[in-house]
N, CA, C and O atoms as a printed pandas DataFrame, in Angstrom:
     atom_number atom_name residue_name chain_id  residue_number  x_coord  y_coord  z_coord
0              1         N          UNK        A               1   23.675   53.930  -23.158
1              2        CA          UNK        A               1   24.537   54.783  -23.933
2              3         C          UNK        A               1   23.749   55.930  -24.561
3              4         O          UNK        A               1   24.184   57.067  -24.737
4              5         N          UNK        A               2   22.406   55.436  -24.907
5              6        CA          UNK        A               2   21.620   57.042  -25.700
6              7         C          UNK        A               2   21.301   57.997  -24.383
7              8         O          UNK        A               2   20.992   59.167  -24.609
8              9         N          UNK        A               3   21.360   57.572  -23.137
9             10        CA          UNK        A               3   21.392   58.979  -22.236
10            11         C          UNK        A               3   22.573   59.670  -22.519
11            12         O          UNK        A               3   22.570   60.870  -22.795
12            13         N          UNK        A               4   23.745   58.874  -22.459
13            14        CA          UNK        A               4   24.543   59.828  -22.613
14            15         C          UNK        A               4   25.012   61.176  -23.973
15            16         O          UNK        A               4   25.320   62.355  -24.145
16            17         N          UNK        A               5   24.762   59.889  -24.631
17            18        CA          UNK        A               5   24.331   60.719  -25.820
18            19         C          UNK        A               5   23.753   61.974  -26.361
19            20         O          UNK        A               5   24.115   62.735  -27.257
20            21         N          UNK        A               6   22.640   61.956  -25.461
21            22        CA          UNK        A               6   21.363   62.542  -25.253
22            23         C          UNK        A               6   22.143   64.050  -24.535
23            24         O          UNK        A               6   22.048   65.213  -24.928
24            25         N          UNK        A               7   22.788   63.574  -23.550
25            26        CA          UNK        A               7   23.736   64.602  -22.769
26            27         C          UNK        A               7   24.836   65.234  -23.711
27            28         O          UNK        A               7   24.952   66.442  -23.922
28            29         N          UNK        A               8   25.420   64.497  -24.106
29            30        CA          UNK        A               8   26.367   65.224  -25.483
30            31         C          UNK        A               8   25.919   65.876  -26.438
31            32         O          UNK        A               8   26.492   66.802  -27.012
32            33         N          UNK        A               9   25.031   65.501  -26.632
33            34        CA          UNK        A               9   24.086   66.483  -27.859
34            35         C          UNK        A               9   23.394   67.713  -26.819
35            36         O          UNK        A               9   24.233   68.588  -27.030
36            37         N          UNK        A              10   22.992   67.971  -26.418
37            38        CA          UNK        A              10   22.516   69.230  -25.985
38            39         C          UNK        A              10   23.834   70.088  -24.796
39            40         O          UNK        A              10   23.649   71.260  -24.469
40            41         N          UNK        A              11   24.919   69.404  -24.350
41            42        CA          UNK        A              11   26.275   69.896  -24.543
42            43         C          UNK        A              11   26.702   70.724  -25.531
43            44         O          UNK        A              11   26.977   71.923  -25.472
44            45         N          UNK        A              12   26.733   69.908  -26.517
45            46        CA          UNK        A              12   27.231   70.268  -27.613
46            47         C          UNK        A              12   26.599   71.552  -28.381
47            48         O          UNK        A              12   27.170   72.520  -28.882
48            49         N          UNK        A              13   25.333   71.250  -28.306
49            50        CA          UNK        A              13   24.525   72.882  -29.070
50            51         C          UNK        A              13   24.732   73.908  -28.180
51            52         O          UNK        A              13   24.811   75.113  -28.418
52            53         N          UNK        A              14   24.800   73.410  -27.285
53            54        CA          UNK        A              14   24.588   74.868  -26.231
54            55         C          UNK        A              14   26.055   75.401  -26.002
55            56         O          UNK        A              14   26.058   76.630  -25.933
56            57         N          UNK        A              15   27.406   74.783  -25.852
57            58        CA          UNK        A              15   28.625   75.116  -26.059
58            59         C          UNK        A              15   28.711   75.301  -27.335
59            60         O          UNK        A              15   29.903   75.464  -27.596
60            61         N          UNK        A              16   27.879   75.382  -28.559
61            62        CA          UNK        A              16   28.487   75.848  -29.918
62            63         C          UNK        A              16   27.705   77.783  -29.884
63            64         O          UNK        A              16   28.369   78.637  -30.472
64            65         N          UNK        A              17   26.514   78.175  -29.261
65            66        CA          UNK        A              17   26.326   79.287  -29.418
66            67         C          UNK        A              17   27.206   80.559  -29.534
67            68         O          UNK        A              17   27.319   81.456  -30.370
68            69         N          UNK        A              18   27.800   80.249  -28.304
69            70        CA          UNK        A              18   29.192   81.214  -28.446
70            71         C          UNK        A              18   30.209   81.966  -29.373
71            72         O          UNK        A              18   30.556   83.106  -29.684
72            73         N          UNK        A              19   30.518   80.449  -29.665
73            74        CA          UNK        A              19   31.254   80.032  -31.356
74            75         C          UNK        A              19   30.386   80.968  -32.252
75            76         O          UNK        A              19   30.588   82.122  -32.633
76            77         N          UNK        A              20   29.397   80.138  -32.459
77            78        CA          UNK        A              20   28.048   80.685  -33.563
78            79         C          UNK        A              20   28.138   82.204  -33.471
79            80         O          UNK        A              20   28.017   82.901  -34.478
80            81         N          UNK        A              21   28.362   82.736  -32.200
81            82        CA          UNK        A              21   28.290   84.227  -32.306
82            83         C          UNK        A              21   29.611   84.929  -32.699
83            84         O          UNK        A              21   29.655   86.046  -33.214
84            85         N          UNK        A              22   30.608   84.212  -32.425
85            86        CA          UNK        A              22   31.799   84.544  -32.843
86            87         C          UNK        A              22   32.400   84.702  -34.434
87            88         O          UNK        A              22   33.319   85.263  -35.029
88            89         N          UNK        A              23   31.171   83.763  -34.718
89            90        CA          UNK        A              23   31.618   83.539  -36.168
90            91         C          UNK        A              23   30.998   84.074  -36.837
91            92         O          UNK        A              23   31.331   84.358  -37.988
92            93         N          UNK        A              24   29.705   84.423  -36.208
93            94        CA          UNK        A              24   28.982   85.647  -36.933
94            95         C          UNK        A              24   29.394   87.136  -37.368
95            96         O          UNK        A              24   29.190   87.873  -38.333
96            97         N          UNK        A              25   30.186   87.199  -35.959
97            98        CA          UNK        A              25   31.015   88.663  -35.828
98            99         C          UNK        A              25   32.166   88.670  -37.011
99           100         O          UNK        A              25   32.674   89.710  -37.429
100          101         N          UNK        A              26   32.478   87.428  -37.456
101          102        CA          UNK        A              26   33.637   87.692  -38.527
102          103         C          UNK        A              26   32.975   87.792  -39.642
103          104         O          UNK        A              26   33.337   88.668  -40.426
104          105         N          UNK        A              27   31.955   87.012  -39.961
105          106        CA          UNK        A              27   31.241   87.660  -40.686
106          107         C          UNK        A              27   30.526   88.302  -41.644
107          108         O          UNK        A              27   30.114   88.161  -42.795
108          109         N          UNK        A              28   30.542   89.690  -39.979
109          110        CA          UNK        A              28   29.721   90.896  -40.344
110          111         C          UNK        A              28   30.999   91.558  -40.908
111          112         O          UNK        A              28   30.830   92.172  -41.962
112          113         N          UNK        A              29   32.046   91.545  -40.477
113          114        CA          UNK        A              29   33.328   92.122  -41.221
114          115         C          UNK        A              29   33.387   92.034  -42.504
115          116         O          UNK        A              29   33.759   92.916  -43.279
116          117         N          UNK        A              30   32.918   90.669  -42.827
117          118        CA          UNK        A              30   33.139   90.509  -44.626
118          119         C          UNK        A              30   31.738   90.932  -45.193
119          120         O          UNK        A              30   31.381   90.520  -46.296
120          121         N          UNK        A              31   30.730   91.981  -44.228
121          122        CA          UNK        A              31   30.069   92.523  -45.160
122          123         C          UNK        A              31   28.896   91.763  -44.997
123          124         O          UNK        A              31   27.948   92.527  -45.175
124          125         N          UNK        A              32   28.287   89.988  -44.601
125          126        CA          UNK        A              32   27.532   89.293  -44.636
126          127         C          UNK        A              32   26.075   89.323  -43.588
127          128         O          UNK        A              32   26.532   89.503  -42.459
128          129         N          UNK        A              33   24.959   89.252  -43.515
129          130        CA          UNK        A              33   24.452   89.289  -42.374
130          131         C          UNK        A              33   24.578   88.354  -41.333
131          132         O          UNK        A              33   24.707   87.216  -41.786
132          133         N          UNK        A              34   24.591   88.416  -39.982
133          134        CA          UNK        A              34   24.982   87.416  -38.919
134          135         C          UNK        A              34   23.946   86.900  -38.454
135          136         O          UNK        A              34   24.111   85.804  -37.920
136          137         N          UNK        A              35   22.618   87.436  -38.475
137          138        CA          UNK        A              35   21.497   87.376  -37.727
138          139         C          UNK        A              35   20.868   86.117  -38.000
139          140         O          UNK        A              35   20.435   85.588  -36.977
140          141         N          UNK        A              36   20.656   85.382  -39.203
141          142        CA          UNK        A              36   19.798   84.017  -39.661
142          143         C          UNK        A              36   20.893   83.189  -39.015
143          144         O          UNK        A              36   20.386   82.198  -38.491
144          145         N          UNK        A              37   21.911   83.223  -38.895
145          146        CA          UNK        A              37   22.793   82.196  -38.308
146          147         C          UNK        A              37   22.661   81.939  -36.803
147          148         O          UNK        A              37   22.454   80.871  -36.227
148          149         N          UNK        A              38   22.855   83.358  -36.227
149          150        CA          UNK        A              38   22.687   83.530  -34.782
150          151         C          UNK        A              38   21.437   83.027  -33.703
151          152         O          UNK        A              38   21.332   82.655  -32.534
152          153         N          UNK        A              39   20.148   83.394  -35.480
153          154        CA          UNK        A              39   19.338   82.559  -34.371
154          155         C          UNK        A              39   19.329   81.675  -34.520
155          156         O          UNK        A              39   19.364   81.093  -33.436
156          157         N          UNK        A              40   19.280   80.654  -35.771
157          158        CA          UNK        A              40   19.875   79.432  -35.708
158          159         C          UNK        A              40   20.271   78.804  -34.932
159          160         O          UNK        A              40   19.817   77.678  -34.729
160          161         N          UNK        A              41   21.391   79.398  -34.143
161          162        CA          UNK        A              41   21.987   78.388  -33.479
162          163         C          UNK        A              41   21.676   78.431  -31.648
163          164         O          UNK        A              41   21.799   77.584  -30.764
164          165         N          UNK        A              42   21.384   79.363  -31.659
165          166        CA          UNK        A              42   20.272   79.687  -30.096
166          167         C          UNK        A              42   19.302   79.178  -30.374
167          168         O          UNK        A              42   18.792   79.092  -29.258
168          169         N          UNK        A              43   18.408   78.623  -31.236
169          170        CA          UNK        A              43   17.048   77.802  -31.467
170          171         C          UNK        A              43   17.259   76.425  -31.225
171          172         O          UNK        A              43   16.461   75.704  -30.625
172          173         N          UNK        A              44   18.972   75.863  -31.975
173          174        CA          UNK        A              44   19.122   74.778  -31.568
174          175         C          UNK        A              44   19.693   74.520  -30.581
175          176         O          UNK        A              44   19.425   73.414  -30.110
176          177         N          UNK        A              45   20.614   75.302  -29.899
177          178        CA          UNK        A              45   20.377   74.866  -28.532
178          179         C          UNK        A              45   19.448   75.158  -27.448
179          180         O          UNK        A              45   19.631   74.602  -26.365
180          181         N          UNK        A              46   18.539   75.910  -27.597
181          182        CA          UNK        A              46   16.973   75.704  -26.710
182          183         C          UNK        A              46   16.398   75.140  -27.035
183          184         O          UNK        A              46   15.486   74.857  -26.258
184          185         N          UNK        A              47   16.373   74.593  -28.157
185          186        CA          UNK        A              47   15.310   73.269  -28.427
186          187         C          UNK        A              47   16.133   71.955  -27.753
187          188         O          UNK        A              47   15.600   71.165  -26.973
188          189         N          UNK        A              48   17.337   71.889  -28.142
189          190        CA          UNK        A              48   18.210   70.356  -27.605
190          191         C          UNK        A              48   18.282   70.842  -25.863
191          192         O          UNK        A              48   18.560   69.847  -25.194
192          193         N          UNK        A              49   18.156   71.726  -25.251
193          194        CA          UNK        A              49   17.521   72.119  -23.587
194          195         C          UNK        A              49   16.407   71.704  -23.449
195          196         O          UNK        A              49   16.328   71.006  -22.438
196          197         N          UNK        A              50   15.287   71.817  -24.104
197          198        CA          UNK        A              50   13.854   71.555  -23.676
198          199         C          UNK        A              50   13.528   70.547  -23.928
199          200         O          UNK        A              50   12.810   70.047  -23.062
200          201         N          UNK        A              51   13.798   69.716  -25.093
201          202        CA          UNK        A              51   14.228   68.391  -25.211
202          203         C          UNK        A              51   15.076   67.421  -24.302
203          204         O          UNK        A              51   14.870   66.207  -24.290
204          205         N          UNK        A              52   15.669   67.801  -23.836
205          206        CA          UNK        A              52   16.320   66.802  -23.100
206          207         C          UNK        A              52   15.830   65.950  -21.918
207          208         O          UNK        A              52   16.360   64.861  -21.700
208          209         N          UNK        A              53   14.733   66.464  -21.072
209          210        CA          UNK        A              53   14.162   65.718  -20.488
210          211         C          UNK        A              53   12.833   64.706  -21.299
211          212         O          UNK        A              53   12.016   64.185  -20.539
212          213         N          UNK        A              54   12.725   64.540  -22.398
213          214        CA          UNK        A              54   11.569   64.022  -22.383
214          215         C          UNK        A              54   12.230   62.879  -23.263
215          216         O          UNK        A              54   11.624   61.825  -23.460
216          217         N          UNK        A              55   13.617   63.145  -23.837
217          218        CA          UNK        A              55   14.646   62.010  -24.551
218          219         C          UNK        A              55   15.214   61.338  -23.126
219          220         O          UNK        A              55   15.215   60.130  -22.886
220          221         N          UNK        A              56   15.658   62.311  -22.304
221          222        CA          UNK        A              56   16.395   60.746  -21.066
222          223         C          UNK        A              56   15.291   60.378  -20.936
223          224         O          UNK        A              56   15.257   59.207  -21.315
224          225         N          UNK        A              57   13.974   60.824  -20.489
225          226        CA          UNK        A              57   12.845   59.718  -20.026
226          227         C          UNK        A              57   12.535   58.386  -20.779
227          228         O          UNK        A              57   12.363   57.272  -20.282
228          229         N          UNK        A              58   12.500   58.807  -22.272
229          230        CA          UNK        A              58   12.199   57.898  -23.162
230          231         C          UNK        A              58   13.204   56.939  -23.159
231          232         O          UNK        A              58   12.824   55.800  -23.430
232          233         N          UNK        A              59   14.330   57.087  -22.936
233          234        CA          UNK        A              59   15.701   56.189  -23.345
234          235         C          UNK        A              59   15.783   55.729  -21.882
235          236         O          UNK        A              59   16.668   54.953  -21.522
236          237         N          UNK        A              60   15.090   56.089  -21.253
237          238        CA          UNK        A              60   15.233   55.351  -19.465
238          239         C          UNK        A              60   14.220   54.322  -19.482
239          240         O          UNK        A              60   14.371   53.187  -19.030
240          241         N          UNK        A              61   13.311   54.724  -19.959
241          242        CA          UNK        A              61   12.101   53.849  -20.099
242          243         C          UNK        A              61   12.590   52.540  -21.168
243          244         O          UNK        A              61   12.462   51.346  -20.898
244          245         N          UNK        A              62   13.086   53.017  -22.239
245          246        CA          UNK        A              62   13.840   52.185  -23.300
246          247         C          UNK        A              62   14.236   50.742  -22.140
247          248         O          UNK        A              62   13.748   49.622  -21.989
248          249         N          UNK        A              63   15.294   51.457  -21.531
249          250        CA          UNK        A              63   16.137   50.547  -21.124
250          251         C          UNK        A              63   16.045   49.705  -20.058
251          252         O          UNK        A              63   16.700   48.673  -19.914
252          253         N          UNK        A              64   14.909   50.324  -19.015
253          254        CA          UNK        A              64   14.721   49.658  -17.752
254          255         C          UNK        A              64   13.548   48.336  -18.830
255          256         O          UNK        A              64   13.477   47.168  -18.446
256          257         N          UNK        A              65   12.977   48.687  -19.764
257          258        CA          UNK        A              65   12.321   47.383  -20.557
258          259         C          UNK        A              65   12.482   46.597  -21.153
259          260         O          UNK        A              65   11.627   45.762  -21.450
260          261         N          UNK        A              66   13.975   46.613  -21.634
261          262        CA          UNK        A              66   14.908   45.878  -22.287
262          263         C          UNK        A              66   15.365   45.284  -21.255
263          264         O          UNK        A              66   15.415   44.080  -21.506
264          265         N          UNK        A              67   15.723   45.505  -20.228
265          266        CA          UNK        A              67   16.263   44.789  -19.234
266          267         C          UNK        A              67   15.176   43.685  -18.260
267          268         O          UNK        A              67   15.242   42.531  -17.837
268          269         N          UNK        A              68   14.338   44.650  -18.225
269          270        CA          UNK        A              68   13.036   43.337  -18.093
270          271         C          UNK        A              68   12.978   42.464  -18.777
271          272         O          UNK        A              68   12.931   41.390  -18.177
272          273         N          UNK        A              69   12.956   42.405  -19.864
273          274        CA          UNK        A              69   12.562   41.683  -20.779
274          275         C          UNK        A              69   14.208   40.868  -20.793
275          276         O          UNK        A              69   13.922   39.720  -21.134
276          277         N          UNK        A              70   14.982   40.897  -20.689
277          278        CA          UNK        A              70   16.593   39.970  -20.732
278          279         C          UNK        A              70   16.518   39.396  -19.629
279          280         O          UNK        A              70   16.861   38.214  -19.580
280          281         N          UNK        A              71   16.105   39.989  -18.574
281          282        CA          UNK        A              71   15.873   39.397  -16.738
282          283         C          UNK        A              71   14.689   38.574  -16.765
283          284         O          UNK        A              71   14.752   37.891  -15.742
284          285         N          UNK        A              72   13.614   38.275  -17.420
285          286        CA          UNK        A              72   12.359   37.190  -17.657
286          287         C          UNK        A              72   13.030   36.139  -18.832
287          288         O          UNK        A              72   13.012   34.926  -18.628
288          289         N          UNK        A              73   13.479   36.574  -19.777
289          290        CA          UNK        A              73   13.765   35.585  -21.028
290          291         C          UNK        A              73   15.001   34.294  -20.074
291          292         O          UNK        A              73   15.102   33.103  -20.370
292          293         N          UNK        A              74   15.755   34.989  -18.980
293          294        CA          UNK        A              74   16.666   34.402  -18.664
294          295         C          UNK        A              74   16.446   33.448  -17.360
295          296         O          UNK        A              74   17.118   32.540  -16.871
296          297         N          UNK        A              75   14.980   34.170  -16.953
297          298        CA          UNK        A              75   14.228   33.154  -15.776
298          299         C          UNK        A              75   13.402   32.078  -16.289
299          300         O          UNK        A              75   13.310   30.980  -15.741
300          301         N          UNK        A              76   12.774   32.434  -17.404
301          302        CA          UNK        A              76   12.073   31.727  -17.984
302          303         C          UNK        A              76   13.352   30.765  -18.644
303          304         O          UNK        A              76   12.784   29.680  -18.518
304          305         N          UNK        A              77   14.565   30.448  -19.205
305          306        CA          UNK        A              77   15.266   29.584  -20.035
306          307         C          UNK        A              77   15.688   28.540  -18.555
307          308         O          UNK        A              77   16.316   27.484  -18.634
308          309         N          UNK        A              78   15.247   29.057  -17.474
309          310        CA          UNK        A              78   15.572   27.592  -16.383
310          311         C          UNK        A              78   14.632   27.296  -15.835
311          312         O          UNK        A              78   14.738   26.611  -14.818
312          313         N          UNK        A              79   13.404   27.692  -16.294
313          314        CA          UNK        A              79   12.570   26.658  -15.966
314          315         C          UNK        A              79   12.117   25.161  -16.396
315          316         O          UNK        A              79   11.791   25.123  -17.583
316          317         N          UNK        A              80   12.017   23.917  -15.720
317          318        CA          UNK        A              80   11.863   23.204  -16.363
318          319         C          UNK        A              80   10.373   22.820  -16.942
319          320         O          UNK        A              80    9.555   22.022  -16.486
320          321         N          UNK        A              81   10.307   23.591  -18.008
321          322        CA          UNK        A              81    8.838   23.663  -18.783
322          323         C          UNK        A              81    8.945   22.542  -19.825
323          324         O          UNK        A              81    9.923   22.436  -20.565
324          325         N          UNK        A              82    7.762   21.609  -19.850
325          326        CA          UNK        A              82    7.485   20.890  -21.028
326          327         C          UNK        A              82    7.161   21.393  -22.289
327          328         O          UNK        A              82    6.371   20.881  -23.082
328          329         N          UNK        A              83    7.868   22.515  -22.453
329          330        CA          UNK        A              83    7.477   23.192  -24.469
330          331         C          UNK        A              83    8.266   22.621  -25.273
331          332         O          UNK        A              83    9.444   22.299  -25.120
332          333         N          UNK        A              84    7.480   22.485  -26.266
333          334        CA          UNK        A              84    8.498   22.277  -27.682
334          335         C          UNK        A              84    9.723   23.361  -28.030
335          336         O          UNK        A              84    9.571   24.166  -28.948
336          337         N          UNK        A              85   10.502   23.337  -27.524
337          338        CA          UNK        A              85   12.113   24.038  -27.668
338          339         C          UNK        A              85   12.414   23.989  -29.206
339          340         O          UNK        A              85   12.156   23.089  -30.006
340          341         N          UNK        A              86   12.998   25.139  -29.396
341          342        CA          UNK        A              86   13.840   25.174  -30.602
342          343         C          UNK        A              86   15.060   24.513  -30.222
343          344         O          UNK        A              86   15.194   24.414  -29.002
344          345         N          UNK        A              87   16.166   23.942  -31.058
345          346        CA          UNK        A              87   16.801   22.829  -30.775
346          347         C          UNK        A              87   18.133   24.429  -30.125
347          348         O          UNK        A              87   18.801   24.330  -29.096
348          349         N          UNK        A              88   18.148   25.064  -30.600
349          350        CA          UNK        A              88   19.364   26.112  -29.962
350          351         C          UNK        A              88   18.910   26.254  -28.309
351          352         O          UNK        A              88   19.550   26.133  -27.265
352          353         N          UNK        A              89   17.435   26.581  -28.622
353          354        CA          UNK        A              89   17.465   26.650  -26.721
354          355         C          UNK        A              89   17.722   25.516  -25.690
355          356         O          UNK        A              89   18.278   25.432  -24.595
356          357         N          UNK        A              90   16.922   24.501  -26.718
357          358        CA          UNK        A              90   17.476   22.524  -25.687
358          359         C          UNK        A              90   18.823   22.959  -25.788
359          360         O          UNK        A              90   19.304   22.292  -24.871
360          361         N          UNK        A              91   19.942   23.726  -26.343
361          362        CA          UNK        A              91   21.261   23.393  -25.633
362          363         C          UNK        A              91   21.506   24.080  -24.706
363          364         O          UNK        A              91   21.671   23.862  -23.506
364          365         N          UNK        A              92   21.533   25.436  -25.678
365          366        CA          UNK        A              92   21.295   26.563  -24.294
366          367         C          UNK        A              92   20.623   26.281  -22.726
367          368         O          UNK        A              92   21.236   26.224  -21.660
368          369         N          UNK        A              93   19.650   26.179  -22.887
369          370        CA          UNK        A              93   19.623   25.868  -21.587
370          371         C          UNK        A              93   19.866   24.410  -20.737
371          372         O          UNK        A              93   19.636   24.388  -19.527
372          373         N          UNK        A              94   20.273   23.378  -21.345
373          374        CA          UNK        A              94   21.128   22.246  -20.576
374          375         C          UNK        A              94   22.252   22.759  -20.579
375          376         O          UNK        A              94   22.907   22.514  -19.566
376          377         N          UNK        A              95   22.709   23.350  -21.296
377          378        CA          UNK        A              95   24.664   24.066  -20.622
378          379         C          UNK        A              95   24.329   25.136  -19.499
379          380         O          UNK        A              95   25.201   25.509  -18.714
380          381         N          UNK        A              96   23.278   25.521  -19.465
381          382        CA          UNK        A              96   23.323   26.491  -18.127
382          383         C          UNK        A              96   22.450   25.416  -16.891
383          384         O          UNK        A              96   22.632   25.735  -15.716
384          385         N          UNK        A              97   21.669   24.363  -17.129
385          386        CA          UNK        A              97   21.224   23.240  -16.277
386          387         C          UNK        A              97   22.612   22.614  -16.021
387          388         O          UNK        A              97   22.660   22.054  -14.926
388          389         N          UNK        A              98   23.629   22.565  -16.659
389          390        CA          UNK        A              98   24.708   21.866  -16.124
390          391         C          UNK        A              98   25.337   22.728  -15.652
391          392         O          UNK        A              98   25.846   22.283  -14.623
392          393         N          UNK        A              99   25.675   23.982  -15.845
393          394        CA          UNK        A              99   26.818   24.504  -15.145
394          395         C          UNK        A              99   25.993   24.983  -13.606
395          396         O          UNK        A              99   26.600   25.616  -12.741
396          397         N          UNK        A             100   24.681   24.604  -13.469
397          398        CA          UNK        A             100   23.841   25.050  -12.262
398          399         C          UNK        A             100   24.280   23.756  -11.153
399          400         O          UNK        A             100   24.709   23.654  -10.003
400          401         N          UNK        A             101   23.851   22.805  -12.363
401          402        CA          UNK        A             101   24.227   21.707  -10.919
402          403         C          UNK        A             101   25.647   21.213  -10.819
403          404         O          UNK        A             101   25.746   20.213  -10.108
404          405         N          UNK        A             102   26.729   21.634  -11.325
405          406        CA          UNK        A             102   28.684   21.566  -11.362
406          407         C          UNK        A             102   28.603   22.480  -10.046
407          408         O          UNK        A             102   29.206   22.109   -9.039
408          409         N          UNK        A             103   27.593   24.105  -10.046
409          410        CA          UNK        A             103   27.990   24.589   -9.082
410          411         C          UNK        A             103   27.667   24.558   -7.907
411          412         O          UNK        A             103   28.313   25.024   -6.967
412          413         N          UNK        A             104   26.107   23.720   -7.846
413          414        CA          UNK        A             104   25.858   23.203   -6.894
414          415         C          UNK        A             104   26.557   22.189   -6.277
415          416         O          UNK        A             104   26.539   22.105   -5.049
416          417         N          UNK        A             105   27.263   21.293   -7.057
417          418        CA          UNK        A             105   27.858   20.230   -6.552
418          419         C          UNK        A             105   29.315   20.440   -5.548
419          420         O          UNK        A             105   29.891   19.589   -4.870
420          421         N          UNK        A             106   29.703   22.143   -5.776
421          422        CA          UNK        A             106   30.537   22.206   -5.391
422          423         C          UNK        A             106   30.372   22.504   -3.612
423          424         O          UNK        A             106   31.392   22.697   -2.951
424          425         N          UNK        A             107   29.019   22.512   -2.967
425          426        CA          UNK        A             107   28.852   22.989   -2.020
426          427         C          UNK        A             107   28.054   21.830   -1.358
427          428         O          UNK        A             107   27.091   22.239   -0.710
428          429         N          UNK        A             108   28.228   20.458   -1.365
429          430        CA          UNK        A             108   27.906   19.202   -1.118
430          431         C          UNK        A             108   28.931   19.156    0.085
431          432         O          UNK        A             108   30.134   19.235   -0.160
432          433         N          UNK        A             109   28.515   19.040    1.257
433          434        CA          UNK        A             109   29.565   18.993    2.504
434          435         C          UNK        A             109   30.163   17.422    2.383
435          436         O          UNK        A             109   31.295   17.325    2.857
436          437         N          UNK        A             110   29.605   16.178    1.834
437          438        CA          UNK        A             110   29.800   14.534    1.922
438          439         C          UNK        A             110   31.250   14.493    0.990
439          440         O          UNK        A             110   32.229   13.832    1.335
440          441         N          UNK        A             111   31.189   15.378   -0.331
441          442        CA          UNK        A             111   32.721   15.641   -0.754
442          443         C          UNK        A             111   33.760   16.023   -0.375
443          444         O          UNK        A             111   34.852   15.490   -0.570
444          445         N          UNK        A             112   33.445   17.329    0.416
445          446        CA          UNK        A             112   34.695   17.986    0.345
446          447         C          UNK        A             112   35.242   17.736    1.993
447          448         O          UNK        A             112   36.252   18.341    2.352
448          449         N          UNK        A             113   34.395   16.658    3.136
449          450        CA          UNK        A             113   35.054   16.986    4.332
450          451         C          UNK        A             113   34.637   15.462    4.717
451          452         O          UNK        A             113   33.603   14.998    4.237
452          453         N          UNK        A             114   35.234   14.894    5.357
453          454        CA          UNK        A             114   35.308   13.602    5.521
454          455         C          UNK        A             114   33.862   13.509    6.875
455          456         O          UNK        A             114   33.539   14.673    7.108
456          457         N          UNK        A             115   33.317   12.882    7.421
457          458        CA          UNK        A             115   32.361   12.990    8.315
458          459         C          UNK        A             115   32.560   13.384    9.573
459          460         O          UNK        A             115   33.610   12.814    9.871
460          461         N          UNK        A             116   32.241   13.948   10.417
461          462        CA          UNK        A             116   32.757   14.090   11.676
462          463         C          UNK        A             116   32.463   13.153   12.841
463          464         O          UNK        A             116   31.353   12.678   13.081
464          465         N          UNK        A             117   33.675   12.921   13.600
465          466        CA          UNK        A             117   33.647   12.074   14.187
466          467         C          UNK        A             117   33.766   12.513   16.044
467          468         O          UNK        A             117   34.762   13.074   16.500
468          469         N          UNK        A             118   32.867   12.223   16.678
469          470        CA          UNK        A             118   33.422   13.106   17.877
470          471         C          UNK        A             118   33.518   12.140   19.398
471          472         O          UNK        A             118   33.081   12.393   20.520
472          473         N          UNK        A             119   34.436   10.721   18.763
473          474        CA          UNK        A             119   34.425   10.010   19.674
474          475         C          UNK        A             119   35.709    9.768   20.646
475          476         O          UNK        A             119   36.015    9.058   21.603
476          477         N          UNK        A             120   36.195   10.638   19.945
477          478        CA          UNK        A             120   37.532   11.405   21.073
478          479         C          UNK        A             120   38.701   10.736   20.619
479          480         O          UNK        A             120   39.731   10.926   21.266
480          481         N          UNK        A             121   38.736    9.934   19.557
481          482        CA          UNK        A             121   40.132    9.048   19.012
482          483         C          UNK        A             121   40.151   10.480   18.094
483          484         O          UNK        A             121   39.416   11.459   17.962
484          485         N          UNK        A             122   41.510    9.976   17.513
485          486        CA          UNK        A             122   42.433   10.607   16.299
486          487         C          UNK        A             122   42.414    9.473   15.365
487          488         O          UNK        A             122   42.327    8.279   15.652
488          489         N          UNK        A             123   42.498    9.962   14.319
489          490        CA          UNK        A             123   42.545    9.183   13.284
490          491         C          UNK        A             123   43.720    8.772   13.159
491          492         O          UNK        A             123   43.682    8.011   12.192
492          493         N          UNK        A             124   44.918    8.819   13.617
493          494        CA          UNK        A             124   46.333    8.018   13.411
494          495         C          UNK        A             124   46.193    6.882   14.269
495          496         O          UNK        A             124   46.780    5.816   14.083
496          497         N          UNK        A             125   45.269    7.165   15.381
497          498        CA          UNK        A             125   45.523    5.868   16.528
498          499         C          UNK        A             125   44.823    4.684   16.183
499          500         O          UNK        A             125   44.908    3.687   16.900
């Protein structure tokens, strides 16, 4: 979400210059100077331009390491390691040791299909 972010904000400055100049022009009508505003707001949107690549990098980097780190924590919670567990993870991970082997169990051929028989009877006869 902070890439996008990242994208909305320098959107946003750079679609307000316009404005900024527009509003300067009203103004100069009432007499005021326009110029400290004007650059103002062309500074901030060339700075939120030149910035923007080195914020998605950072927030890419952010995230592809956060996700490492959720993709190991979650390989590591099924292994069967002899550590002293905090008592939340002994559940945590026996409810995901059980729902591993419920789903394994569902692909046991001795359950779900009777044996095959290929001695040329039918089973009614």
């Amino acid at each position: 979400m902070a890439i996008l972010d990242n994208l909305e904000r320098t959107t946003k400055s750079v679609a307000e210059v316009p404005v900024d100049f527009a509003k300067a022009g009203v103004e100069t009508l009432m007499g005021e100077n326009p110029l400290p505003k004007m650059k103002e707001s062309v500074k901030r949107g060339l700075w939120d331009t030149v910035t923007l690549g080195p914020r998605m990098l950072r927030d890419t980097v952010a995230g592809v390491l956060k996700g490492t780190l959720r993709l190991t924590w979650n390989v590591i919670k099924l292994l069967p390691l002899p550590l002293p567990m905090l008592d939340s993870w002994k559940k945590e991970r026996g409810n995901t040791m059980l729902r591993t082997k419920d789903a394994l169990d569902l692909f046991r051929f001795d359950q779900k299909f009777p044996p095959l028989d290929f001695s040329g009877k039918t089973r009614a006869s």
